[in-house]
N, CA and C atoms as an extended XYZ file, in Angstrom:
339
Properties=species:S:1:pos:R:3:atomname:S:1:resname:S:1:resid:I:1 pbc="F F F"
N        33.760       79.172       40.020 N   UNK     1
C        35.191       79.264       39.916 CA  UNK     1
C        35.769       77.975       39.352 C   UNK     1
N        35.229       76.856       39.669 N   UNK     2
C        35.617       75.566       38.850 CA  UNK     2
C        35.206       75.695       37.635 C   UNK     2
N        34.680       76.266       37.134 N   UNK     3
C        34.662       76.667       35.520 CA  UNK     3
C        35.498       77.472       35.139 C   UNK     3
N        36.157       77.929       35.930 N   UNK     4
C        36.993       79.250       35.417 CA  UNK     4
C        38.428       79.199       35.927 C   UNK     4
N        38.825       78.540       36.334 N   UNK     5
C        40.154       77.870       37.233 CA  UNK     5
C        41.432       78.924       36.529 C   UNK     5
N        41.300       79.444       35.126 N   UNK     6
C        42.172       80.593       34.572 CA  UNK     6
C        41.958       81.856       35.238 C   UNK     6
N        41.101       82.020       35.839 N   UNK     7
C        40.865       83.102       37.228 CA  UNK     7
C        41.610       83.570       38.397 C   UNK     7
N        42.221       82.367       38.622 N   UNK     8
C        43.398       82.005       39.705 CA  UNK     8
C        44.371       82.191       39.458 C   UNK     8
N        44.903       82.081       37.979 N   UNK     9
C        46.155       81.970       37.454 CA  UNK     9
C        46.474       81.758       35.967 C   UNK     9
N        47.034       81.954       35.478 N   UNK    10
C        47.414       81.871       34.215 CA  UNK    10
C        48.160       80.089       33.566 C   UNK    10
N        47.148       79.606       33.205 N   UNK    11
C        47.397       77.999       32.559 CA  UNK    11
C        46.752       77.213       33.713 C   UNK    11
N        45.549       77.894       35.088 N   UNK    12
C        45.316       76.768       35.883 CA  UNK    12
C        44.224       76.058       35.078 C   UNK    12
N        44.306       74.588       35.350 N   UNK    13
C        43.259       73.600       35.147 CA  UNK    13
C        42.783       73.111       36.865 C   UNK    13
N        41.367       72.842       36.513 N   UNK    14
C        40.901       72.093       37.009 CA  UNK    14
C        41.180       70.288       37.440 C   UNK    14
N        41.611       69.845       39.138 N   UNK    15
C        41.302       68.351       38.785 CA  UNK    15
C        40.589       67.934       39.743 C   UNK    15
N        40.063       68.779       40.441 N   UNK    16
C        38.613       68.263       41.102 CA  UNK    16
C        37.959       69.288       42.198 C   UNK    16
N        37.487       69.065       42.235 N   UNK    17
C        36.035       70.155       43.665 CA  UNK    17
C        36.295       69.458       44.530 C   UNK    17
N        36.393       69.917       45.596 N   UNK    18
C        35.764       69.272       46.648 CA  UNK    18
C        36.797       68.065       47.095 C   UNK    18
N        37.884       68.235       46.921 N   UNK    19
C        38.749       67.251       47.163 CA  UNK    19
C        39.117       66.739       48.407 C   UNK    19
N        38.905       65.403       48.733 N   UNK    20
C        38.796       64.872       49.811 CA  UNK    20
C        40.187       64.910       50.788 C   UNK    20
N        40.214       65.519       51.649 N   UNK    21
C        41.635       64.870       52.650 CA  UNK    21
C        40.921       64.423       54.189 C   UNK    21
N        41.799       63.895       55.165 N   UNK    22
C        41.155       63.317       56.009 CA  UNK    22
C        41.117       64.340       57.035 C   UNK    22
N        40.820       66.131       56.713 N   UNK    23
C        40.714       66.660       57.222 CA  UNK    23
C        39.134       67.487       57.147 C   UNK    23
N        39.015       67.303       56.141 N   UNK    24
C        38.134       68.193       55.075 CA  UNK    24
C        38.017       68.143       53.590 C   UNK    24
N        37.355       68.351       52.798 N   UNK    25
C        37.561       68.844       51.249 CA  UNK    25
C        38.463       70.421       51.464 C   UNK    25
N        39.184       69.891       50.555 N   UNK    26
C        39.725       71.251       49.274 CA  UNK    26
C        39.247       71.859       48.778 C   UNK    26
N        38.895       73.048       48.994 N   UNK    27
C        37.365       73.549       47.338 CA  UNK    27
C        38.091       73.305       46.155 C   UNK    27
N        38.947       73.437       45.971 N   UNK    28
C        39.889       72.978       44.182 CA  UNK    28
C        41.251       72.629       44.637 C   UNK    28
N        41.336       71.766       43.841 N   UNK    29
C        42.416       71.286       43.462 CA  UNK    29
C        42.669       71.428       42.055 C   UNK    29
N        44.042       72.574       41.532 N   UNK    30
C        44.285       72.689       40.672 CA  UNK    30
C        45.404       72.242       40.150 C   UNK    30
N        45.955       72.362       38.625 N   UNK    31
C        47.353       72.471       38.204 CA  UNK    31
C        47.597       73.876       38.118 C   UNK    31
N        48.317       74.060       37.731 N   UNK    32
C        49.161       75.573       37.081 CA  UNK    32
C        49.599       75.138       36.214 C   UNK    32
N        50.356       75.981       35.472 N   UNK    33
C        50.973       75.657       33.715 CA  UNK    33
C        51.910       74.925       33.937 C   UNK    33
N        52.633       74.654       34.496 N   UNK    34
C        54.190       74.016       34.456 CA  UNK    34
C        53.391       72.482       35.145 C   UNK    34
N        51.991       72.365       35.634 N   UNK    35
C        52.038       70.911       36.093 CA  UNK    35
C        51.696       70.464       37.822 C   UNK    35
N        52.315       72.070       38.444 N   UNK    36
C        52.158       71.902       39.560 CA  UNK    36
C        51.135       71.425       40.198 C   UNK    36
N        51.221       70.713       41.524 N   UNK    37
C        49.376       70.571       42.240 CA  UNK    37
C        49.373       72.559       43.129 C   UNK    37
N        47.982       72.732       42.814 N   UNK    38
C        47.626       74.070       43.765 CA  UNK    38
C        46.691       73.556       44.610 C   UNK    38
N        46.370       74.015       46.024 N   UNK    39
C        45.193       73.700       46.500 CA  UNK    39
C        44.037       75.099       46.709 C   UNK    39
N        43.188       75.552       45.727 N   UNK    40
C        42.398       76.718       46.542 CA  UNK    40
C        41.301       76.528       47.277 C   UNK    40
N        41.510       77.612       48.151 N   UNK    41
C        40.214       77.732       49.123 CA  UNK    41
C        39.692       78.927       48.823 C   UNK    41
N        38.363       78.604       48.979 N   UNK    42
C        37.474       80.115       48.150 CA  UNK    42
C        36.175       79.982       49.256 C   UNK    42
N        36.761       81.472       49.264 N   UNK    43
C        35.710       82.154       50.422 CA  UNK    43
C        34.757       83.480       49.464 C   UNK    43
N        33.743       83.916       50.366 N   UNK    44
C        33.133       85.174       50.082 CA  UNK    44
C        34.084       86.002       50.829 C   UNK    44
N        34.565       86.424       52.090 N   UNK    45
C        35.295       87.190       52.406 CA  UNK    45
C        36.425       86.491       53.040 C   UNK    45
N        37.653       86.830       52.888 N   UNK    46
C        39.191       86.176       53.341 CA  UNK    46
C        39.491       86.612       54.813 C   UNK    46
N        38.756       85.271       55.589 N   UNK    47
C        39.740       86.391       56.578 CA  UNK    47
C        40.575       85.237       57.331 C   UNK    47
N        41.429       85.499       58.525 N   UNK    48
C        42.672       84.631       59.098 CA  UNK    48
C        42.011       83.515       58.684 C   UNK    48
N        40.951       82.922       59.490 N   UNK    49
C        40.692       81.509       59.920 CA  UNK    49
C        40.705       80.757       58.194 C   UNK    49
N        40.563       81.619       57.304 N   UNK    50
C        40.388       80.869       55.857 CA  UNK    50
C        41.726       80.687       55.767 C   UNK    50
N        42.771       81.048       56.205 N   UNK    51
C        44.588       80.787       55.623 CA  UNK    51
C        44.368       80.048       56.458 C   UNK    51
N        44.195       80.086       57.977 N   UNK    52
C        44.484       78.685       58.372 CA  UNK    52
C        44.052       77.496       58.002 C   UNK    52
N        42.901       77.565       57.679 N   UNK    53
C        42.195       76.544       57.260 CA  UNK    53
C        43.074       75.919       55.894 C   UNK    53
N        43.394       76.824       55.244 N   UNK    54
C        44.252       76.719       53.701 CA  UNK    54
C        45.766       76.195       54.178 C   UNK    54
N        46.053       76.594       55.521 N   UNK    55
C        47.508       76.288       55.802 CA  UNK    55
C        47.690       74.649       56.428 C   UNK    55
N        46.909       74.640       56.620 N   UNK    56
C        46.392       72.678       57.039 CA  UNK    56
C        46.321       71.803       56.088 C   UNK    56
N        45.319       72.071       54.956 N   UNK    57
C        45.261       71.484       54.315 CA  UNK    57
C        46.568       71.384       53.407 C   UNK    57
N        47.392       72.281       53.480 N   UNK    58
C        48.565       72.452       52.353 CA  UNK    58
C        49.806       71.555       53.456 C   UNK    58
N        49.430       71.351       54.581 N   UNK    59
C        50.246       70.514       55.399 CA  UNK    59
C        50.220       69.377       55.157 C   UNK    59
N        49.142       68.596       55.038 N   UNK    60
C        48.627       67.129       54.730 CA  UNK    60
C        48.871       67.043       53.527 C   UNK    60
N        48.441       67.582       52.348 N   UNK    61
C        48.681       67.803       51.102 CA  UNK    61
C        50.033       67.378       50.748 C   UNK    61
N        50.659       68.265       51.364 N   UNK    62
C        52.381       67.556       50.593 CA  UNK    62
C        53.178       66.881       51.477 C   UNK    62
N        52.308       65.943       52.150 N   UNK    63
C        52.855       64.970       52.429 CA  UNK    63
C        52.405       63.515       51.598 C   UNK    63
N        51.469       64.020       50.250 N   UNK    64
C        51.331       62.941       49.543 CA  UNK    64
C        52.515       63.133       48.697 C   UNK    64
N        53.394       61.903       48.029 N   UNK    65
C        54.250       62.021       47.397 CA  UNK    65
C        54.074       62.345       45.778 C   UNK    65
N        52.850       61.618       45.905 N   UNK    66
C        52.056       61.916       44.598 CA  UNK    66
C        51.323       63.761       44.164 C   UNK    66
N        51.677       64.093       45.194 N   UNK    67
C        51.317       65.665       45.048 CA  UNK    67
C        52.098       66.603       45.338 C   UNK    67
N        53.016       66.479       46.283 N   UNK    68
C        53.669       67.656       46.444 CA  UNK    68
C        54.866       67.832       45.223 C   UNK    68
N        55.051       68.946       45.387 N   UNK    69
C        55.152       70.398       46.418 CA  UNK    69
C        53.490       70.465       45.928 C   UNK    69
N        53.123       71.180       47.105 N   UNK    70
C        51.090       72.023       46.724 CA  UNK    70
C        51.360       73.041       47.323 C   UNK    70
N        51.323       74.334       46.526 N   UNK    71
C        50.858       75.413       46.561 CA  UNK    71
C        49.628       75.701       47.398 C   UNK    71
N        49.555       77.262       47.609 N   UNK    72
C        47.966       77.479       48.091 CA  UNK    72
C        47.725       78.865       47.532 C   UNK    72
N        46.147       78.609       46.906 N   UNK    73
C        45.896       79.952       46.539 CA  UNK    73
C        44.751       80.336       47.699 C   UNK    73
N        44.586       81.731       48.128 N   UNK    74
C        43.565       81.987       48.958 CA  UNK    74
C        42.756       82.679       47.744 C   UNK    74
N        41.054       82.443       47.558 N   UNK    75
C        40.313       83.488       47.010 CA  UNK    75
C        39.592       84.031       47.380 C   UNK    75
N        38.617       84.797       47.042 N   UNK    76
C        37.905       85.692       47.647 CA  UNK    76
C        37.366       87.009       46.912 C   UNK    76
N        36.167       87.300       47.819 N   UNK    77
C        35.582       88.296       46.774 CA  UNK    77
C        36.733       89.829       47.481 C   UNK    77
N        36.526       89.492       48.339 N   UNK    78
C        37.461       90.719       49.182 CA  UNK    78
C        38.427       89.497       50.333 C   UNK    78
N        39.715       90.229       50.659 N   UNK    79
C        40.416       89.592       51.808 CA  UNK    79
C        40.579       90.794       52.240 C   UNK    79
N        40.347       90.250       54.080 N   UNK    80
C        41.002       91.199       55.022 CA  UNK    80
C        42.888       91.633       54.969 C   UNK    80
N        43.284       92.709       55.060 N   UNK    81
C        44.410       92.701       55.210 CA  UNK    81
C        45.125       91.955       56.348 C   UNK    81
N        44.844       91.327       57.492 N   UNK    82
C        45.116       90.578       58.270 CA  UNK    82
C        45.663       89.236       58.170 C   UNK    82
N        44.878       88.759       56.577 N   UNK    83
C        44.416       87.732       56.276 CA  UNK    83
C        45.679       87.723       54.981 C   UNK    83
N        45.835       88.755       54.770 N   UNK    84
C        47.083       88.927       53.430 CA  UNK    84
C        47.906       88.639       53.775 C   UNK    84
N        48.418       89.456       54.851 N   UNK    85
C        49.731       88.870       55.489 CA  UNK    85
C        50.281       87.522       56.109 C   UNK    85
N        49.263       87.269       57.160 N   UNK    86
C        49.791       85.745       57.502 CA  UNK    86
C        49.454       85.090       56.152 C   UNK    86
N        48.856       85.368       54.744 N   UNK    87
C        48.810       84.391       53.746 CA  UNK    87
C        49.790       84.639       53.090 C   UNK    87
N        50.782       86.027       53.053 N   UNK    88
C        52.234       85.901       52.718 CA  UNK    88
C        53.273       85.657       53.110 C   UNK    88
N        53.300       85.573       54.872 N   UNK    89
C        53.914       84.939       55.568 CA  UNK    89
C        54.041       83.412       55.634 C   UNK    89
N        52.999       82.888       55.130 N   UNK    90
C        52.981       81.190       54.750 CA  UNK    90
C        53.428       80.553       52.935 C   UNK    90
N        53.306       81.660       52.372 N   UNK    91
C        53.683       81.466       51.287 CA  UNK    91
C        52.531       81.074       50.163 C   UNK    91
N        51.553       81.641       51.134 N   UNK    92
C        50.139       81.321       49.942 CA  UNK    92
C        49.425       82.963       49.651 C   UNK    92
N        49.438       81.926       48.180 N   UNK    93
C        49.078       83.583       46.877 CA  UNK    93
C        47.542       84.270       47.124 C   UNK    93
N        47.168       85.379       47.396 N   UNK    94
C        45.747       85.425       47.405 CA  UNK    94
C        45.308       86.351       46.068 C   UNK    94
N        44.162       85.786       45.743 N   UNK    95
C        43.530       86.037       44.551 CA  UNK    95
C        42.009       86.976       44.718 C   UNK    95
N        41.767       88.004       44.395 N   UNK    96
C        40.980       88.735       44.919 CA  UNK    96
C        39.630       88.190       43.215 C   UNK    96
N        38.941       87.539       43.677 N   UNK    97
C        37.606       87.059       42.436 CA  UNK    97
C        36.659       87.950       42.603 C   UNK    97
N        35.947       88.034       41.192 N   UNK    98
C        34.385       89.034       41.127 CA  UNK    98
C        33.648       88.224       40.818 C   UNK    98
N        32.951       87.674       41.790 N   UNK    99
C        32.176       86.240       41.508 CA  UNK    99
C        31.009       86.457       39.942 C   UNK    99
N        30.383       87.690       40.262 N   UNK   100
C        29.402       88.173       39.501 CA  UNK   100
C        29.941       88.135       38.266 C   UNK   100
N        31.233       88.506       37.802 N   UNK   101
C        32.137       88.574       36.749 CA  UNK   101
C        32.328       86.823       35.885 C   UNK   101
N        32.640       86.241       36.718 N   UNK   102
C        32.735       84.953       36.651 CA  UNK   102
C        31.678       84.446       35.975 C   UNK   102
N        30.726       84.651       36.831 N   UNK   103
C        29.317       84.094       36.627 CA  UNK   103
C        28.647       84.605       35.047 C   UNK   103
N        29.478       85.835       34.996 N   UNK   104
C        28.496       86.330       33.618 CA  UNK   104
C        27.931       87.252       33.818 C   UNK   104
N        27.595       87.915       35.169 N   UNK   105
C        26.462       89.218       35.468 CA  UNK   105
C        26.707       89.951       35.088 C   UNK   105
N        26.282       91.021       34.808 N   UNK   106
C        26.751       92.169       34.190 CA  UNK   106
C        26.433       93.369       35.710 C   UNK   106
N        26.503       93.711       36.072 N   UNK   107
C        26.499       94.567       37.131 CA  UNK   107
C        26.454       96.211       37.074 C   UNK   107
N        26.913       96.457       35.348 N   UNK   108
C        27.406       97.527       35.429 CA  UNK   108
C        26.132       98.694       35.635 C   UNK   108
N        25.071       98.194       36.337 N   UNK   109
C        23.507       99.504       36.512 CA  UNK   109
C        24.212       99.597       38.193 C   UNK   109
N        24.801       98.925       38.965 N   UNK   110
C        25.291       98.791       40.482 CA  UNK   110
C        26.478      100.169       40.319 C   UNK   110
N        27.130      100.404       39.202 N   UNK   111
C        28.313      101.134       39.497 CA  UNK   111
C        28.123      102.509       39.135 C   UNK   111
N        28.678      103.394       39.351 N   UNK   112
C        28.683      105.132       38.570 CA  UNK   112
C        29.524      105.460       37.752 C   UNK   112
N        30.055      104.389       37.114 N   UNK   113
C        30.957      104.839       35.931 CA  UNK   113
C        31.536      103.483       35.413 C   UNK   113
């Protein structure tokens, strides 16, 4: 997904993996087109504890002056609906990824049409 950061969103760049806060890493730290900071967290499956986890870090986050406002994207190959809501109730976007897609796989002998 750090190769592909246009996955997330339309004009995101990449400005680092793994971005350090004194809580944890960030899995990305992005821009968006207009400049913004995003912070995503990317899971295999979305569920609550990943928004919270995403809702912390977006706490600490914009309290750098040098970064905020920070966004949050949630990703994922699938999110729980549980997990949608309190992530729209906080104001973070979730992004449903096909990792395999990403990656290049071709998959299409897995499907029936």
């Amino acid at each position: 997904m750090a190769a592909s950061p246009a996955a997330l969103g339309d004009g995101f760049s990449l400005v680092r993996r793994e971005f350090p806060t004194a809580i944890g890493p960030v899995d990305l730290l992005c821009r968006d087109a207009s400049g913004a900071t995003v912070a995503v967290e990317v899971k295999r499956r979305g569920e609550i504890d990943g928004v919270e986890q995403l809702t912390r870090y977006l706490e600490l986050l914009n309290r750098d002056p040098l970064l905020a406002p920070v966004s949050g994207v949630f990703a994922a190959q699938e999110i729980k609906p549980q997990a949608r809501v309190l992530a729209a109730d906080r104001g973070i976007r979730c992004v449903v990824v096909d990792y395999d897609a990403l990656r290049g796989i071709d998959t299409s002998a897995e499907r029936l049409f």
